[in-house]
Chimera marker file (.cmm) of the C-alpha trace (Angstrom):
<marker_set name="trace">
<marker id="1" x="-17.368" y="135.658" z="-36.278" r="1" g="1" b="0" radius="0.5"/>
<marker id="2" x="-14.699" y="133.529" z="-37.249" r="1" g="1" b="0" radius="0.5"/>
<marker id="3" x="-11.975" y="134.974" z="-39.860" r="1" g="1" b="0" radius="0.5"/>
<marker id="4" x="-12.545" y="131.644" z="-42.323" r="1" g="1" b="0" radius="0.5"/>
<marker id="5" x="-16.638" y="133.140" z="-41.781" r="1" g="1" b="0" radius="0.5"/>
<marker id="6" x="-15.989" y="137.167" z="-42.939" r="1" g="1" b="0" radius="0.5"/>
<marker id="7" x="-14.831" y="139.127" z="-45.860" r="1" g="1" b="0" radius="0.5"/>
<marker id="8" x="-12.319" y="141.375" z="-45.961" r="1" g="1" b="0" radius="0.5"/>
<marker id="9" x="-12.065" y="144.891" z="-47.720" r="1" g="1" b="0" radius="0.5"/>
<marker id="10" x="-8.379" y="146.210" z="-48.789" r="1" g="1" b="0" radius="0.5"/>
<marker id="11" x="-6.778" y="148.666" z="-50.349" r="1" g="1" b="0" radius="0.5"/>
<marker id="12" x="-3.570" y="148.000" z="-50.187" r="1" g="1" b="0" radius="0.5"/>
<marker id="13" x="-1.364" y="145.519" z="-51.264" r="1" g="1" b="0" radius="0.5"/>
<marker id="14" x="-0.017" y="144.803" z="-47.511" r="1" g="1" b="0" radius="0.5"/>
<marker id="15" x="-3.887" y="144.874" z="-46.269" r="1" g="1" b="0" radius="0.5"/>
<marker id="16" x="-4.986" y="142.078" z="-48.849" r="1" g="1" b="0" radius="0.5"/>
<marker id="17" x="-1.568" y="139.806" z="-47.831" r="1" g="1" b="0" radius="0.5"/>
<marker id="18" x="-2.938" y="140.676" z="-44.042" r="1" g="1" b="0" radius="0.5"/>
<marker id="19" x="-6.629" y="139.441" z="-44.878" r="1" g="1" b="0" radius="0.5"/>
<marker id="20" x="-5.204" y="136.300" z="-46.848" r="1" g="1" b="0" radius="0.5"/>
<marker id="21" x="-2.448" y="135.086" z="-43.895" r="1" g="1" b="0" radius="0.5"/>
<marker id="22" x="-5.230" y="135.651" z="-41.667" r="1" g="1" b="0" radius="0.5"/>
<marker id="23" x="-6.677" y="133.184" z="-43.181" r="1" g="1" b="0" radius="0.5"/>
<marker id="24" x="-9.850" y="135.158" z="-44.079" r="1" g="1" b="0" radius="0.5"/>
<marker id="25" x="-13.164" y="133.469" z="-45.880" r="1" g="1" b="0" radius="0.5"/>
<marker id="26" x="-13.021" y="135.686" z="-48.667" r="1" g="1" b="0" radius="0.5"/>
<marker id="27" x="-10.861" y="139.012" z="-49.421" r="1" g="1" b="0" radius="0.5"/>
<marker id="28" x="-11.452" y="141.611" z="-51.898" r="1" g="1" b="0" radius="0.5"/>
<marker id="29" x="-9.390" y="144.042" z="-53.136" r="1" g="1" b="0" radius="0.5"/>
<marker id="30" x="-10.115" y="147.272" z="-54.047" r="1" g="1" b="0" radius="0.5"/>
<marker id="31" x="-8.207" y="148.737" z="-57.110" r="1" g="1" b="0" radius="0.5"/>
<marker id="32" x="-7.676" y="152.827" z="-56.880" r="1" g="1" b="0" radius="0.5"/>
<marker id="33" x="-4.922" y="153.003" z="-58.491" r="1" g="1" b="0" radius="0.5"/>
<marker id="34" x="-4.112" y="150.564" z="-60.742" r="1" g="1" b="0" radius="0.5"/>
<marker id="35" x="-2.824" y="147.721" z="-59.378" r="1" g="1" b="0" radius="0.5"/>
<marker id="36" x="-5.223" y="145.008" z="-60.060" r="1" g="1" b="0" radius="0.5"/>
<marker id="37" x="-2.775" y="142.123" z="-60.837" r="1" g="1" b="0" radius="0.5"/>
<marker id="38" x="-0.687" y="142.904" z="-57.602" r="1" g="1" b="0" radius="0.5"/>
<marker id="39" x="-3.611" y="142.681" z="-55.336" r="1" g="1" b="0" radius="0.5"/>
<marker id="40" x="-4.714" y="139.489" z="-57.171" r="1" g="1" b="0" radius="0.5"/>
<marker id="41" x="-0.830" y="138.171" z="-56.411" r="1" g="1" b="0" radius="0.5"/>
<marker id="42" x="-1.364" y="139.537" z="-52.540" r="1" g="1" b="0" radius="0.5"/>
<marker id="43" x="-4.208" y="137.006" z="-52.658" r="1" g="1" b="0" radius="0.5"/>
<marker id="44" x="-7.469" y="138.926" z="-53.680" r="1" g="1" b="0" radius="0.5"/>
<marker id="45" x="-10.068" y="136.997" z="-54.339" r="1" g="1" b="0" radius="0.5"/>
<marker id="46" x="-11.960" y="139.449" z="-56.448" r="1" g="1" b="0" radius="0.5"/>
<marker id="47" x="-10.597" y="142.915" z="-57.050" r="1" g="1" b="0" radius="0.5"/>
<marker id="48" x="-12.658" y="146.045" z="-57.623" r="1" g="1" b="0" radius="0.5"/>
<marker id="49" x="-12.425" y="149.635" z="-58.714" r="1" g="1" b="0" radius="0.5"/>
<marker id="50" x="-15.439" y="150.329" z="-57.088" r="1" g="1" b="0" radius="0.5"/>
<marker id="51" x="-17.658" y="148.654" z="-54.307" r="1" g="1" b="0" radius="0.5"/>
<marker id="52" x="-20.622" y="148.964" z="-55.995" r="1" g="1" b="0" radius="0.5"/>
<marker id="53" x="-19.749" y="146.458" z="-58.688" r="1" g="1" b="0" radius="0.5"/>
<marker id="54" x="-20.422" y="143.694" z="-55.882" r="1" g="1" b="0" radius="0.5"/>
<marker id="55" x="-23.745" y="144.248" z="-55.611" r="1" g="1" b="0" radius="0.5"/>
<marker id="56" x="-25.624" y="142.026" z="-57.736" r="1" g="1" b="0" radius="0.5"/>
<marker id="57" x="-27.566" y="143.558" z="-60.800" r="1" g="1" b="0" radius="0.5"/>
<marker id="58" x="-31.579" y="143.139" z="-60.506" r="1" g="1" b="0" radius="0.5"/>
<marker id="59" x="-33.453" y="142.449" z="-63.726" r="1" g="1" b="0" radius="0.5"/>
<link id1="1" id2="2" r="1" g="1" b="0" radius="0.2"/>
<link id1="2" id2="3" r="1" g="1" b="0" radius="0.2"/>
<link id1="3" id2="4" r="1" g="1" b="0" radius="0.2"/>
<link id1="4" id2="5" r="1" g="1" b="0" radius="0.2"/>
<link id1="5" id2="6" r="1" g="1" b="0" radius="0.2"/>
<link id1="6" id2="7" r="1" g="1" b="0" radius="0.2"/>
<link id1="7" id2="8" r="1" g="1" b="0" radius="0.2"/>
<link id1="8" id2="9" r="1" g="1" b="0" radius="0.2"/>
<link id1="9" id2="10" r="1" g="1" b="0" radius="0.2"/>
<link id1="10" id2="11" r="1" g="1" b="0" radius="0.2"/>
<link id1="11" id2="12" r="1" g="1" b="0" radius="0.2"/>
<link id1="12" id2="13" r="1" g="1" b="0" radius="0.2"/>
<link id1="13" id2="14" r="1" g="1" b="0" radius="0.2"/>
<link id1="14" id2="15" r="1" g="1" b="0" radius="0.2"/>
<link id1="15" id2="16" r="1" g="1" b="0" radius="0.2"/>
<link id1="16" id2="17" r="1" g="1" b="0" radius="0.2"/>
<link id1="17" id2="18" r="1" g="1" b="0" radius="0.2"/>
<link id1="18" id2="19" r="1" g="1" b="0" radius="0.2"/>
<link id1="19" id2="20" r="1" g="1" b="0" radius="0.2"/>
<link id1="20" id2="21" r="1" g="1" b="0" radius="0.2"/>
<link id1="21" id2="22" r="1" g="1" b="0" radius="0.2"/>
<link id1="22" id2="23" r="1" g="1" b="0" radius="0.2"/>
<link id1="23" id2="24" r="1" g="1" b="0" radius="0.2"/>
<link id1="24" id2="25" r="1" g="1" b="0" radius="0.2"/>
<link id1="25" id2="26" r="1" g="1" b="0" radius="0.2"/>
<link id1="26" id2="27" r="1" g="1" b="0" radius="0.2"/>
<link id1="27" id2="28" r="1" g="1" b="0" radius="0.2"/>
<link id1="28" id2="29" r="1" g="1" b="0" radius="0.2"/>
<link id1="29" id2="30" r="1" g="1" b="0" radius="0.2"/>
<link id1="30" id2="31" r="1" g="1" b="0" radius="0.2"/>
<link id1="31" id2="32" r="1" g="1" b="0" radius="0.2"/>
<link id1="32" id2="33" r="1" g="1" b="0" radius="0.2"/>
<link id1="33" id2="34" r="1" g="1" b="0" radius="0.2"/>
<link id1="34" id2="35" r="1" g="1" b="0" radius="0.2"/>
<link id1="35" id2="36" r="1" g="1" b="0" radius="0.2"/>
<link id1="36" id2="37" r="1" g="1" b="0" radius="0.2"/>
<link id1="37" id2="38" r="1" g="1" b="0" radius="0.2"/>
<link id1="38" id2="39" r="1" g="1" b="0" radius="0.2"/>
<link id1="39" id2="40" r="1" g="1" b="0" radius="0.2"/>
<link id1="40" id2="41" r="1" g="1" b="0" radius="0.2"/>
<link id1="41" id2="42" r="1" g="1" b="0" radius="0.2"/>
<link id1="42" id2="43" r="1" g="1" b="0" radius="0.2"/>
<link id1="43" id2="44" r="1" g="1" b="0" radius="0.2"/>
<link id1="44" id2="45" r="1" g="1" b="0" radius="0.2"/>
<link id1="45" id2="46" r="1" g="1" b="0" radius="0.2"/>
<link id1="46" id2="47" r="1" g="1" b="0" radius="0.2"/>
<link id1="47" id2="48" r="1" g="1" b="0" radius="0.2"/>
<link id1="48" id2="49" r="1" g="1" b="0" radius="0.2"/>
<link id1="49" id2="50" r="1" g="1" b="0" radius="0.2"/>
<link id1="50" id2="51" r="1" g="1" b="0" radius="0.2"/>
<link id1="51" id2="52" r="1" g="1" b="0" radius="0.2"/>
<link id1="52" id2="53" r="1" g="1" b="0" radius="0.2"/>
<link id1="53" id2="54" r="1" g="1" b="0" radius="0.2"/>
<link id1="54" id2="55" r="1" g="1" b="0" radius="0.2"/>
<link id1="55" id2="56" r="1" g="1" b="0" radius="0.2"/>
<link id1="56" id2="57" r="1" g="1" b="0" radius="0.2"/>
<link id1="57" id2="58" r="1" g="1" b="0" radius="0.2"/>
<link id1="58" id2="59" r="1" g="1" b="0" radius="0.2"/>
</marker_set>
């Protein structure tokens, strides 16, 4: 699969920077700690406290 083609799943600040230089379709970050707006400044697309809030809600 091409990078530009897959998502990428970080933690960390340096893993999200990774995923974005590496020129990844889509990157999400995923906010333990509190440090939401320095992920989104690493170049998260989204950012998360939790994976399940990506899955989509069914009516």
């Amino acid at each position: 699969v091409p990078p530009a083609r897959a998502v990428v799943f970080e933690d960390a600040q340096s893993g999200v920077a990774a995923g974005r230089a590496g020129e990844f379709g889509y990157v999400v970050g995923v906010d333990r700690v509190g440090q939401t707006e320095e992920l989104r400044a690493r170049g998260a697309d989204v950012v998360v406290t939790d994976l399940a809030q990506l899955l989509a809600e069914q009516p």
